[in-house]
MOPAC internal coordinates of N, CA, C and O (Angstrom, degrees):
PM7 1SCF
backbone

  N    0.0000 0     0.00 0     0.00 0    0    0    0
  C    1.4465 1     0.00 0     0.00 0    1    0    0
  C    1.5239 1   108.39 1     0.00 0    2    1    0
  O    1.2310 1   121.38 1   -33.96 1    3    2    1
  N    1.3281 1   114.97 1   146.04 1    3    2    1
  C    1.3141 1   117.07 1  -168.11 1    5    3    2
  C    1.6206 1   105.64 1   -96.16 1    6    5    3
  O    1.2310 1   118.45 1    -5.43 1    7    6    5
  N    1.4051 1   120.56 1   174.57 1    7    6    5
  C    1.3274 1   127.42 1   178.18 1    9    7    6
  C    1.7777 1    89.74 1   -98.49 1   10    9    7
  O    1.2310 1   127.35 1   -41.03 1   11   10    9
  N    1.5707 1   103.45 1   138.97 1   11   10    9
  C    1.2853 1   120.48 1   171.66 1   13   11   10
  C    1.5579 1   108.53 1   -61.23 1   14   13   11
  O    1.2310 1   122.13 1   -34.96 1   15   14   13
  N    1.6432 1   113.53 1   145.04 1   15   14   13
  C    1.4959 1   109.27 1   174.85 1   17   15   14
  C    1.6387 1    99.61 1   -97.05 1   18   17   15
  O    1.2310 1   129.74 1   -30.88 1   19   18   17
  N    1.2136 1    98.83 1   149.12 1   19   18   17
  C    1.6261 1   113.91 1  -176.02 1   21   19   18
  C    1.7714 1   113.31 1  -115.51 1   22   21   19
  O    1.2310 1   128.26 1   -90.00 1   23   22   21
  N    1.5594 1   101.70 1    90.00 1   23   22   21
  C    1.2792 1   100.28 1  -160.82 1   25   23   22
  C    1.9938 1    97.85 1   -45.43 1   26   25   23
  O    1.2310 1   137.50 1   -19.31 1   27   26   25
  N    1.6725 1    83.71 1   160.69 1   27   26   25
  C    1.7024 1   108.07 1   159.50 1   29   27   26
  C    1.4386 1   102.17 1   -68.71 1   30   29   27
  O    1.2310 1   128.97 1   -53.17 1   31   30   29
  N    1.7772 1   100.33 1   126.83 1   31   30   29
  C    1.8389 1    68.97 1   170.77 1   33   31   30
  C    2.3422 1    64.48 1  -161.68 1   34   33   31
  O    1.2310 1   130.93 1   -56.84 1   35   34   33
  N    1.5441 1    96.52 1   123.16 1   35   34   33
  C    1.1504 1   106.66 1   164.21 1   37   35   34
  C    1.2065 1   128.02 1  -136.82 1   38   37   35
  O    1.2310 1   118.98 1   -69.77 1   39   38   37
  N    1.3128 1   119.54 1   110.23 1   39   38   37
  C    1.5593 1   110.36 1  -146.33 1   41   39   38
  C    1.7829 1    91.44 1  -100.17 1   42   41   39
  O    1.2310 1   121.23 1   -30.49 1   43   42   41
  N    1.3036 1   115.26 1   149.51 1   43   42   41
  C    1.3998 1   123.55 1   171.65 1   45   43   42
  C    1.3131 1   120.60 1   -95.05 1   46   45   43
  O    1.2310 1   123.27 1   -73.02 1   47   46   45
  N    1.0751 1   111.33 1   106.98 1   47   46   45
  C    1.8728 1   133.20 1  -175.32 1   49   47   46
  C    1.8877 1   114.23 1  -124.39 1   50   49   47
  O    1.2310 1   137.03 1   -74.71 1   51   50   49
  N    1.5757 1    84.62 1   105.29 1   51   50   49
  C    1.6137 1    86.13 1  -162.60 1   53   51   50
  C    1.9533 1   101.52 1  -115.40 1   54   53   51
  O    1.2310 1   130.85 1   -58.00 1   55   54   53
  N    1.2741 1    96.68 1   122.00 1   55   54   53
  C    1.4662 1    97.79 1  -174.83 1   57   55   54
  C    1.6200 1   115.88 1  -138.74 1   58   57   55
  O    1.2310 1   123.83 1   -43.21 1   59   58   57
  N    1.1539 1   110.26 1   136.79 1   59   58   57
  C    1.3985 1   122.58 1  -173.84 1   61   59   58
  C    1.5235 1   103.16 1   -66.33 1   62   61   59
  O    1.2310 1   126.81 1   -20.50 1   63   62   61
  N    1.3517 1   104.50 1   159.50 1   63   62   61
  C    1.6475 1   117.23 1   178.95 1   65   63   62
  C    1.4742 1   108.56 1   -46.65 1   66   65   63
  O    1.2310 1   129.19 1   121.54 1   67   66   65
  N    1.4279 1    99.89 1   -58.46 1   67   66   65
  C    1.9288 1   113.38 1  -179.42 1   69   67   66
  C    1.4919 1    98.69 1   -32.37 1   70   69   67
  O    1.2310 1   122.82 1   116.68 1   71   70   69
  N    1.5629 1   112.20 1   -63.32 1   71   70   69
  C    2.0614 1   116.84 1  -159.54 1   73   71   70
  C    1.2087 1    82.51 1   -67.46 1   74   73   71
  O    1.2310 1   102.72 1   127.10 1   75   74   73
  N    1.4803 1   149.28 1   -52.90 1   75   74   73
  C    1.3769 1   130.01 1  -169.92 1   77   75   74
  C    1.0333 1   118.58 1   -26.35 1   78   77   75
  O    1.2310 1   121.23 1   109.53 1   79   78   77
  N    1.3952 1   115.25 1   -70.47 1   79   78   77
  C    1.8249 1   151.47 1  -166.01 1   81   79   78
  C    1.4482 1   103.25 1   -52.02 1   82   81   79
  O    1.2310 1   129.38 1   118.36 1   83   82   81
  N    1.1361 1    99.53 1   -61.64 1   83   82   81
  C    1.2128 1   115.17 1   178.00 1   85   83   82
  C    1.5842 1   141.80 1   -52.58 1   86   85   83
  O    1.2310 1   123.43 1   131.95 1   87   86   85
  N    1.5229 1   111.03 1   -48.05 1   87   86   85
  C    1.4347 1   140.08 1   133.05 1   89   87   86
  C    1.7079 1   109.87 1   -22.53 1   90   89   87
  O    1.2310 1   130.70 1   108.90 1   91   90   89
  N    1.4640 1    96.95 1   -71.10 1   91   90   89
  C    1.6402 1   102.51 1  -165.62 1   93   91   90
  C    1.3437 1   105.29 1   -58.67 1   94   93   91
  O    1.2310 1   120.02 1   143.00 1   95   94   93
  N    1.6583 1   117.56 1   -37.00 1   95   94   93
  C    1.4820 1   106.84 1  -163.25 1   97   95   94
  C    1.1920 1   106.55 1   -97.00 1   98   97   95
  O    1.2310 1   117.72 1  -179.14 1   99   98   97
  N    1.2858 1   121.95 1     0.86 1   99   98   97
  C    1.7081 1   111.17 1   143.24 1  101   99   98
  C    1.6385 1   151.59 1   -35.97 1  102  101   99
  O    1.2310 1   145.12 1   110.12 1  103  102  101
  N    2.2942 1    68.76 1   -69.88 1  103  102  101
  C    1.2436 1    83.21 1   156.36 1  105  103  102
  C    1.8086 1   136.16 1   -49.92 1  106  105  103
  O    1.2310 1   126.89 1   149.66 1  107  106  105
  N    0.8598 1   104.35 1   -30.34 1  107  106  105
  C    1.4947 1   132.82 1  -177.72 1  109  107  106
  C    1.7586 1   109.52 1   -44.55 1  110  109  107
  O    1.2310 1   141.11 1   102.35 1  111  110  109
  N    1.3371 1    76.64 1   -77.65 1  111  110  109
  C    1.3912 1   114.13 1   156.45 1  113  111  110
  C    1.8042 1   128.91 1   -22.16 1  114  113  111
  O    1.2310 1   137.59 1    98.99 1  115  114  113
  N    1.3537 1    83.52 1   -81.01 1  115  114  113
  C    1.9366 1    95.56 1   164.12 1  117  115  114
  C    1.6879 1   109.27 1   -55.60 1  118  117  115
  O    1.2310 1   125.93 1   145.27 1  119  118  117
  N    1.5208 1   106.22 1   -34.73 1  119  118  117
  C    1.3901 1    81.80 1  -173.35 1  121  119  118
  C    1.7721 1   110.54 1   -93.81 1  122  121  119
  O    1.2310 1   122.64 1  -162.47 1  123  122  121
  N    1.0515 1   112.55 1    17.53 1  123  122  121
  C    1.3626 1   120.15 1   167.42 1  125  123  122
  C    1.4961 1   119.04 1   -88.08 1  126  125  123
  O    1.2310 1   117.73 1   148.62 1  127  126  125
  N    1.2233 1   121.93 1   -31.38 1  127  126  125
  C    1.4286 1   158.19 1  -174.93 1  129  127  126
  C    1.6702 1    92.29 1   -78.96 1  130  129  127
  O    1.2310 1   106.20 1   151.33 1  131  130  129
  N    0.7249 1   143.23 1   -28.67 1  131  130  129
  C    1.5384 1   137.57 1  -153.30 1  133  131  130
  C    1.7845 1    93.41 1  -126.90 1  134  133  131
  O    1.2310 1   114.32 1   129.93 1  135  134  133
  N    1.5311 1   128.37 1   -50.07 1  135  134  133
  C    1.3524 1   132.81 1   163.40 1  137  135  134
  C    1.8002 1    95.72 1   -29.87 1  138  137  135
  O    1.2310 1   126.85 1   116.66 1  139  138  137
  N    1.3357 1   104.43 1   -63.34 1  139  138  137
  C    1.7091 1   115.38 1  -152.98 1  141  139  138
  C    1.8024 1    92.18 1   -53.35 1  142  141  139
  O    1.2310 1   116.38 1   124.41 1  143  142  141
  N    1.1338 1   124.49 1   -55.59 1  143  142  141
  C    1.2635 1   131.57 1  -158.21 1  145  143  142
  C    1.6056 1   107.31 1   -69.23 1  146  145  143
  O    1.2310 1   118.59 1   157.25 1  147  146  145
  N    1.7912 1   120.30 1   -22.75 1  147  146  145
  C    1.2148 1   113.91 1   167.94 1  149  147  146
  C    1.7095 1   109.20 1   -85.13 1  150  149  147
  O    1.2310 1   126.88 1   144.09 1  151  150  149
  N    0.7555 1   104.37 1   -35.91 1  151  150  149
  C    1.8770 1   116.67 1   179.54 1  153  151  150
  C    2.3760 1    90.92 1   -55.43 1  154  153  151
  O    1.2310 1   117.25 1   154.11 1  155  154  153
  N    1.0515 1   122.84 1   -25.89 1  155  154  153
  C    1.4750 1   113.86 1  -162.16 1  157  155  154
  C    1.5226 1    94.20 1   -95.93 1  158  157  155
  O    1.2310 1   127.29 1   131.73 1  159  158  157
  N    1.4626 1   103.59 1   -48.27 1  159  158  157
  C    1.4886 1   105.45 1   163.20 1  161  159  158
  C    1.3093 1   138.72 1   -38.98 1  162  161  159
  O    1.2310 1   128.81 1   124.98 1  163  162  161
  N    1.3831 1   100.63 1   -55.02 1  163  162  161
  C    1.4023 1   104.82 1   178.09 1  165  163  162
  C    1.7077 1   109.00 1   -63.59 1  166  165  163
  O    1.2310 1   115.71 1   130.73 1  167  166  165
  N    1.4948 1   125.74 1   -49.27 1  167  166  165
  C    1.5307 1   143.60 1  -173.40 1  169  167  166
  C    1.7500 1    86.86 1   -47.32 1  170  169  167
  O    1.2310 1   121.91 1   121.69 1  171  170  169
  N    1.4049 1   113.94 1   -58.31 1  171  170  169
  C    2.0315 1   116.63 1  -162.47 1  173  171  170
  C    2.1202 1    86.41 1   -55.62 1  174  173  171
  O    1.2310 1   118.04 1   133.60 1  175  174  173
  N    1.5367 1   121.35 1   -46.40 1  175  174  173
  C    1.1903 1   119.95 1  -165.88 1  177  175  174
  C    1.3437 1   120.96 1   -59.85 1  178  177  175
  O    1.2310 1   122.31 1   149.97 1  179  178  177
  N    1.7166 1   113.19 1   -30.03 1  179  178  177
  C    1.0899 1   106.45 1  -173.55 1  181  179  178
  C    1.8223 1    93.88 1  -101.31 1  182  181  179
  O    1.2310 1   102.31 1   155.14 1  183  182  181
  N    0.9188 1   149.97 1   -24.86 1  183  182  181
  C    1.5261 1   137.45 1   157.11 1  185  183  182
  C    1.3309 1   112.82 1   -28.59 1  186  185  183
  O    1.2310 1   123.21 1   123.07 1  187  186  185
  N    1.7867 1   111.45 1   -56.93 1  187  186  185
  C    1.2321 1    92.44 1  -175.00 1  189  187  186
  C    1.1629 1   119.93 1   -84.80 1  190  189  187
  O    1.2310 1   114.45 1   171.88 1  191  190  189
  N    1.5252 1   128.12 1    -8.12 1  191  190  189
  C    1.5569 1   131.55 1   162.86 1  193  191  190
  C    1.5504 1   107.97 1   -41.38 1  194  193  191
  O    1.2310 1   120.82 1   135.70 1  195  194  193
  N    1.6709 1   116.03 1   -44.30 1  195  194  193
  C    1.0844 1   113.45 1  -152.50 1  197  195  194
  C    1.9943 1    91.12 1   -81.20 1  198  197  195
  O    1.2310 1   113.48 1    96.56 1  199  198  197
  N    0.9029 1   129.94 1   -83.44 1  199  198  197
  C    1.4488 1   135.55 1   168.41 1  201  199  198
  C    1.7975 1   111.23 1   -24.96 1  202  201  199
  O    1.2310 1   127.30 1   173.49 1  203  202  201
  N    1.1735 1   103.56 1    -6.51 1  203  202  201
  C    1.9914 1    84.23 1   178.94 1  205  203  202
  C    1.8636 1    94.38 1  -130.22 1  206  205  203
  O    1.2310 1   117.16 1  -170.51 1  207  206  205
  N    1.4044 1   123.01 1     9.49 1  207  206  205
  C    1.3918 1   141.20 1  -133.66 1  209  207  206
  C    1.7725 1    77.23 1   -86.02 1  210  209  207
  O    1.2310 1   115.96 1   -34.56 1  211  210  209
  N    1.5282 1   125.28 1   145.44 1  211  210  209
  C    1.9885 1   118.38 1   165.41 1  213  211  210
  C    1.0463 1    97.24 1   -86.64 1  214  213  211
  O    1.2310 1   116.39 1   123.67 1  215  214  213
  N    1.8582 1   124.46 1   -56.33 1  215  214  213
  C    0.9158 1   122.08 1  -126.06 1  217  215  214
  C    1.9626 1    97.53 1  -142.01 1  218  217  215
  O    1.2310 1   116.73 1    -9.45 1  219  218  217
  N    1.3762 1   123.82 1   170.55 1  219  218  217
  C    1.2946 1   112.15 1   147.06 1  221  219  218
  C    1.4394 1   150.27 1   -32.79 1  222  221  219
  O    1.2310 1   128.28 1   144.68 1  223  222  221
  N    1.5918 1   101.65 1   -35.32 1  223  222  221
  C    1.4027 1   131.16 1   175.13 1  225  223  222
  C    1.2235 1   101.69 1   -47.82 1  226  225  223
  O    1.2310 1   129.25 1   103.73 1  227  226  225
  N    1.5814 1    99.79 1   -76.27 1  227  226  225
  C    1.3533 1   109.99 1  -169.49 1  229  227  226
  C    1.2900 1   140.68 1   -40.58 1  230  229  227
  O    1.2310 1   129.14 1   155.38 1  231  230  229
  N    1.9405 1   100.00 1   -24.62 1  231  230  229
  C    1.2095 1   106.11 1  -165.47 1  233  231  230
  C    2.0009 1    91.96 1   -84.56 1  234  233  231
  O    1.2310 1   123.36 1   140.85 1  235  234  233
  N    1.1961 1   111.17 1   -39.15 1  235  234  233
  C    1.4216 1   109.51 1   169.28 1  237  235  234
  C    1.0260 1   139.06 1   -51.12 1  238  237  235
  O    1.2310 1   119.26 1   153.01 1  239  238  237
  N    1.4011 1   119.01 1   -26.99 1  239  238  237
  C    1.3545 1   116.83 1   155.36 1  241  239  238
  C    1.3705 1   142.49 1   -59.96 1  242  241  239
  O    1.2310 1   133.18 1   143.07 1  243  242  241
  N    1.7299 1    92.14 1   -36.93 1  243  242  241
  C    1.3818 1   117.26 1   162.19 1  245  243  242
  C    1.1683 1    99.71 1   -43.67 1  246  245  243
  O    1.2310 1   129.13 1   110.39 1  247  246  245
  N    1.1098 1   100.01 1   -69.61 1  247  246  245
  C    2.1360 1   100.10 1  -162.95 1  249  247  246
  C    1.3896 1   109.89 1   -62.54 1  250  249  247
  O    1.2310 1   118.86 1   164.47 1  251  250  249
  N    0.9927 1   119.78 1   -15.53 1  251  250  249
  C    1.6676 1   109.54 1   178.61 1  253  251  250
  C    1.3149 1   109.93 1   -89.79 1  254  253  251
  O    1.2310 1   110.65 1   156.87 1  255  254  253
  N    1.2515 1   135.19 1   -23.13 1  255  254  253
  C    0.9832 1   135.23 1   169.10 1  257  255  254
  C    1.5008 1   131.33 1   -68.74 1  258  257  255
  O    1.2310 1   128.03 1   139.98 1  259  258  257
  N    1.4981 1   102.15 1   -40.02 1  259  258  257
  C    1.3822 1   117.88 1   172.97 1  261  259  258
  C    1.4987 1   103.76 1   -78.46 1  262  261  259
  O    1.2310 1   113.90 1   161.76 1  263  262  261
  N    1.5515 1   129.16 1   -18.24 1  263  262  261
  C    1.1122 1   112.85 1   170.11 1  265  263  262
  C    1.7436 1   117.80 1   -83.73 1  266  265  263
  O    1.2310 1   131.58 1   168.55 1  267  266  265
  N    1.3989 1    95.24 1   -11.45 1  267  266  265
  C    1.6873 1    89.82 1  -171.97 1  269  267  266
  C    1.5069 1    95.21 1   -75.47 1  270  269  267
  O    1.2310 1   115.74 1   153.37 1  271  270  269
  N    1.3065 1   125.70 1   -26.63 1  271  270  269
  C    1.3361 1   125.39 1  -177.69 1  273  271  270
  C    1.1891 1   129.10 1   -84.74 1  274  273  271
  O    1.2310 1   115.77 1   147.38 1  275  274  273
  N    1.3912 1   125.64 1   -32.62 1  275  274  273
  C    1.1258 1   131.12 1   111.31 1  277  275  274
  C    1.4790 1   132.74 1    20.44 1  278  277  275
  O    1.2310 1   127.21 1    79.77 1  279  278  277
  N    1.7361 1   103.72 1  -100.23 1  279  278  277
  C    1.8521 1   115.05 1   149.90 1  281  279  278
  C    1.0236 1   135.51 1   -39.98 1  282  281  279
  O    1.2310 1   118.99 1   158.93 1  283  282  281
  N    1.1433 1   119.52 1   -21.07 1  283  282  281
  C    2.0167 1   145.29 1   172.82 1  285  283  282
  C    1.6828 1   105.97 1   -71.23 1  286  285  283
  O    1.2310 1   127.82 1   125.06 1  287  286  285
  N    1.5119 1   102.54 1   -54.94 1  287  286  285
  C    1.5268 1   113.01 1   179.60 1  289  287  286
  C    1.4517 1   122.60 1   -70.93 1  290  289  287
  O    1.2310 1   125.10 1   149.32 1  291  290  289
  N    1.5446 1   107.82 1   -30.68 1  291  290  289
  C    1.6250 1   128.27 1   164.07 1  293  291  290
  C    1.9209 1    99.99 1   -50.89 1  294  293  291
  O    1.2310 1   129.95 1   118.18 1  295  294  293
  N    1.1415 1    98.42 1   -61.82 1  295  294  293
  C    1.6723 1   105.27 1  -153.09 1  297  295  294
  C    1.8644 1   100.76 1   -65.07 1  298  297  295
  O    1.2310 1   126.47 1   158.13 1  299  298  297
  N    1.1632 1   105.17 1   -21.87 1  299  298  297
  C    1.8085 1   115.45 1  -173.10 1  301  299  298
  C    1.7547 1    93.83 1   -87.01 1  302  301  299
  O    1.2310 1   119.47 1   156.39 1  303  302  301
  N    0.9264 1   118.62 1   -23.61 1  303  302  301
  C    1.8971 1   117.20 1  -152.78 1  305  303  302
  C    2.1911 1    84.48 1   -87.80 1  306  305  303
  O    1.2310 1   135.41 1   132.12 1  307  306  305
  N    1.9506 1    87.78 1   -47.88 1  307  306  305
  C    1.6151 1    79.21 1   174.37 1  309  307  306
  C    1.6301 1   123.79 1   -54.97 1  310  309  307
  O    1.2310 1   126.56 1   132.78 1  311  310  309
  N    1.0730 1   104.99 1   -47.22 1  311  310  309
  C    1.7651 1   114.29 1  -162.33 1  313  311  310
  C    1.5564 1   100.18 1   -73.15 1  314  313  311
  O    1.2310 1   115.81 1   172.04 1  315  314  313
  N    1.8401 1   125.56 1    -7.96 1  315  314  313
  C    1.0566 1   130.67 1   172.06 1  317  315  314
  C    1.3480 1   117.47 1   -85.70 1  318  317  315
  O    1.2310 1   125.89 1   157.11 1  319  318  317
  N    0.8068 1   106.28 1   -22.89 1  319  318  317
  C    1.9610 1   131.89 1   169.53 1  321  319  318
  C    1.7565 1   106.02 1   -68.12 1  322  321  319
  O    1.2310 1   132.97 1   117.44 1  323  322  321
  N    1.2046 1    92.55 1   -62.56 1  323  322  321
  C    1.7451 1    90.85 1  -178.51 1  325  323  322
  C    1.4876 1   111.71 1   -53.10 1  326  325  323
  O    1.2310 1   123.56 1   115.12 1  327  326  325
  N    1.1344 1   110.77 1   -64.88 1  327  326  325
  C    1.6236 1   109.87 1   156.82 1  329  327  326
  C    1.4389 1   109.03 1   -16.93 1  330  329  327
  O    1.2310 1   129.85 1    85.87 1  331  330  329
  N    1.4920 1    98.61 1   -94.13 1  331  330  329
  C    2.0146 1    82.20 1  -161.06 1  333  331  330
  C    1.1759 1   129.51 1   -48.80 1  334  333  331
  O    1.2310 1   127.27 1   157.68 1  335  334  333
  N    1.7352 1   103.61 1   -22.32 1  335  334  333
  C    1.4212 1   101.88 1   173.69 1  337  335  334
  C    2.0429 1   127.38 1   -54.81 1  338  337  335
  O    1.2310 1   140.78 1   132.14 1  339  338  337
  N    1.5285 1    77.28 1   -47.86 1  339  338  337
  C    1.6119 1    92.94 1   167.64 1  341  339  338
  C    1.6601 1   114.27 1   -56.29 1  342  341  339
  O    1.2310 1   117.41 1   128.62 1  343  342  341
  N    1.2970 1   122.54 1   -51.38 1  343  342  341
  C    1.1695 1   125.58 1  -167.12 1  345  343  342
  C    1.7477 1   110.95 1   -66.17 1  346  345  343
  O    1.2310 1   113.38 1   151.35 1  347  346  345
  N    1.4129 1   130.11 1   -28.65 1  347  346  345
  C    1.1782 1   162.67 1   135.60 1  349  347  346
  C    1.7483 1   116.46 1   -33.98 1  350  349  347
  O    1.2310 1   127.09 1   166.09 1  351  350  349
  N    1.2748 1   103.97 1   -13.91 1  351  350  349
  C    1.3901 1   105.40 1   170.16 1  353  351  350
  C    1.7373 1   108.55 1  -136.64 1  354  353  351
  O    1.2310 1   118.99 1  -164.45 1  355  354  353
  N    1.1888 1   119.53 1    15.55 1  355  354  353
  C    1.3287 1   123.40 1   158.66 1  357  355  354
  C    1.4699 1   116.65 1   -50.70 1  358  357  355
  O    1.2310 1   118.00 1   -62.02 1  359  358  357
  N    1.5813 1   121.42 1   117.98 1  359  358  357
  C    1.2619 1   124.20 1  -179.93 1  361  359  358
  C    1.4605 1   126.48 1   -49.17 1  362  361  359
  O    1.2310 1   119.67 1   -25.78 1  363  362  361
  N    1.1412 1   118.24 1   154.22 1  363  362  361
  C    1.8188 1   104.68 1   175.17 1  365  363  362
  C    1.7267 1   101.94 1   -96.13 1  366  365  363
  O    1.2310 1   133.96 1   -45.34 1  367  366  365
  N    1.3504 1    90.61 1   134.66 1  367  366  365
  C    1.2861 1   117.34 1  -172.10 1  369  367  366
  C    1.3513 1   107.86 1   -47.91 1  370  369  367
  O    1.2310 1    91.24 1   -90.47 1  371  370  369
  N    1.3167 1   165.87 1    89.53 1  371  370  369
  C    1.7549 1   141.46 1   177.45 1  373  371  370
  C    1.6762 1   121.85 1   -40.14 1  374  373  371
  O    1.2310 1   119.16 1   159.44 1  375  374  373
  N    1.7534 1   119.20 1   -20.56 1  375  374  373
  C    1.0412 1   122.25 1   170.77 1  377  375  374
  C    1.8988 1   109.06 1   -68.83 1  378  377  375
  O    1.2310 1   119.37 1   120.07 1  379  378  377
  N    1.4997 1   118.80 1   -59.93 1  379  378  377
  C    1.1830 1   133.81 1   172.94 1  381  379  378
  C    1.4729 1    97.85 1   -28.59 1  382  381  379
  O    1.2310 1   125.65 1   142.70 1  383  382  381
  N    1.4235 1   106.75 1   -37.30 1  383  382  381
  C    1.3372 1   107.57 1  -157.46 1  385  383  382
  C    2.0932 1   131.97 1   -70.43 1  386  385  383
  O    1.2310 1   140.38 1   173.04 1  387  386  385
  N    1.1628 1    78.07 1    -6.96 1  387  386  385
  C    1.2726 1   113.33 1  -162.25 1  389  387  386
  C    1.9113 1   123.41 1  -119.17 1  390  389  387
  O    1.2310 1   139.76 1   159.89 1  391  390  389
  N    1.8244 1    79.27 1   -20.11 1  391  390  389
  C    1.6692 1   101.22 1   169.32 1  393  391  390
  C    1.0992 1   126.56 1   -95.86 1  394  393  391
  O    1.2310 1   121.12 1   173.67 1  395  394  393
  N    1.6402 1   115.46 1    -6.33 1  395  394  393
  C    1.6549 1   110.67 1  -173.65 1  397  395  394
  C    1.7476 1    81.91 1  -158.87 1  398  397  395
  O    1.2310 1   129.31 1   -23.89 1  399  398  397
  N    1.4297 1    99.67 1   156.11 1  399  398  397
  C    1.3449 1   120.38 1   157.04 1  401  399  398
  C    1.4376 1   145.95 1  -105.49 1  402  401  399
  O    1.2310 1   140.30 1  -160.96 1  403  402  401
  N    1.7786 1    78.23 1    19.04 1  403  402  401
  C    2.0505 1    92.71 1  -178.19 1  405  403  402
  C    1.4614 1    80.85 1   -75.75 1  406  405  403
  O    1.2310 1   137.60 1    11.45 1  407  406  405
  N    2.0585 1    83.51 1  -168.55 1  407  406  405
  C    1.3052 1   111.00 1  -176.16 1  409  407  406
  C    1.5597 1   121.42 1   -33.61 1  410  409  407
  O    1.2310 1    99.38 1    -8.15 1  411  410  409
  N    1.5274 1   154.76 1   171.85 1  411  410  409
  C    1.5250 1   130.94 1   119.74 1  413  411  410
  C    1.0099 1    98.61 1   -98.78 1  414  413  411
  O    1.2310 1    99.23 1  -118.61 1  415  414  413
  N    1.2722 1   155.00 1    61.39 1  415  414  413
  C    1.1488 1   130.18 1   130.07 1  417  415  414
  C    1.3628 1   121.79 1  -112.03 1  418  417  415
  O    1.2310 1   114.71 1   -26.44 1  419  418  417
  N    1.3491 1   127.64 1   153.56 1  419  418  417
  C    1.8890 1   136.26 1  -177.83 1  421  419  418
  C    1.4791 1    85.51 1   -42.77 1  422  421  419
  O    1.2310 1   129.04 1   -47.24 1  423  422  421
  N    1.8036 1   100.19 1   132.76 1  423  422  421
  C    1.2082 1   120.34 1   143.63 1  425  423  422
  C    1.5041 1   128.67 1   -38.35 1  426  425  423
  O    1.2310 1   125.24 1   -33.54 1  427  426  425
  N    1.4945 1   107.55 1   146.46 1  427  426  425
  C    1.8494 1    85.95 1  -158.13 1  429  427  426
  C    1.7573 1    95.11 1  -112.91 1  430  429  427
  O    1.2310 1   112.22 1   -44.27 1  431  430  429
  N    1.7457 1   132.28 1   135.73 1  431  430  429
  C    1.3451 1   117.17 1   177.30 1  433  431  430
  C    1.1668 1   120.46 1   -19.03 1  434  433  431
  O    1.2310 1   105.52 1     6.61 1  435  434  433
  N    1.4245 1   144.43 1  -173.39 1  435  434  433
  C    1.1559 1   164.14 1   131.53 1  437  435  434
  C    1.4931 1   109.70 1   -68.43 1  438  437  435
  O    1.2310 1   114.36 1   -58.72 1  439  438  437
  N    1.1700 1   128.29 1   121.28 1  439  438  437
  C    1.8478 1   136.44 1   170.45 1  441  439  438
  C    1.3160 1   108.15 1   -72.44 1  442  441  439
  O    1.2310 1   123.62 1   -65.63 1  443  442  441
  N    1.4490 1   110.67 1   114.37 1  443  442  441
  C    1.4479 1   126.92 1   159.34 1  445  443  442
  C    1.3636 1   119.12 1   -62.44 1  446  445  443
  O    1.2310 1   133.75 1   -72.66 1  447  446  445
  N    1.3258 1    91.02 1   107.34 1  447  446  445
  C    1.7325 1    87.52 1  -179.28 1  449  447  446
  C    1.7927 1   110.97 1  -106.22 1  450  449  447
  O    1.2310 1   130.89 1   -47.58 1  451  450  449
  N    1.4515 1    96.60 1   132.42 1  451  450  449
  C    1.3586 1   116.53 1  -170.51 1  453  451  450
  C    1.4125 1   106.34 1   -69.42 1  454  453  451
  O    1.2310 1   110.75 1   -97.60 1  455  454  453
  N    1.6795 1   135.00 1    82.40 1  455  454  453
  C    1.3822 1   126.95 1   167.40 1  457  455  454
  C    1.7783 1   103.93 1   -80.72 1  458  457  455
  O    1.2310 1   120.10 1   180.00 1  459  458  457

């Protein structure tokens, strides 16, 4: 049997620091957006645990479950952190530098403000 050929195939995608930044903290983004929607899920799961629940058991399982998921969403929120942090210390380009006269420095999060 032969080894499969793996076409050449290099596509040219040329993007300034800004679309970098920008790109990444999307991504970021979406995957924060999608965290939120399992975190609502799980909250609708354990409501109805609690209202359809027989016994004590039941209600414990609930909770262990929603906590294992829970800890799952903890450990992703961290490794989402490292990210921006990293992305937040991306060098400024010297070409960029010379192409625009905004800021050079990384865009800075948005501040959560506690209402």
């Amino acid at each position: 049997m032969s080894m499969p050929e793996i076409p050449n195939i290099t596509p040219e995608i040329n993007l300034k620091r800004e679309e970098v930044i920008n790109l990444l903290l999307a991504s970021i983004a979406m995957e924060e957006i999608g965290l939120s929607h399992i975190i609502n899920a799980e909250g609708e799961k354990l409501q109805k645990a609690i209202q359809h629940a027989e016994c004590f058991e039941d209600l414990l399982e609930a909770n262990n479950s929603v906590e294992r998921m829970l800890k799952t969403i903890i450990k992703k929120e961290m490794l989402l952190q490292f990210k921006l942090e990293d992305i937040l210390e991306i060098p400024v380009d010297e070409h960029d530098h010379h192409d625009h006269h905004h800021s050079h420095k990384p865009p800075k999060p948005p501040k959560h403000s506690d209402h």
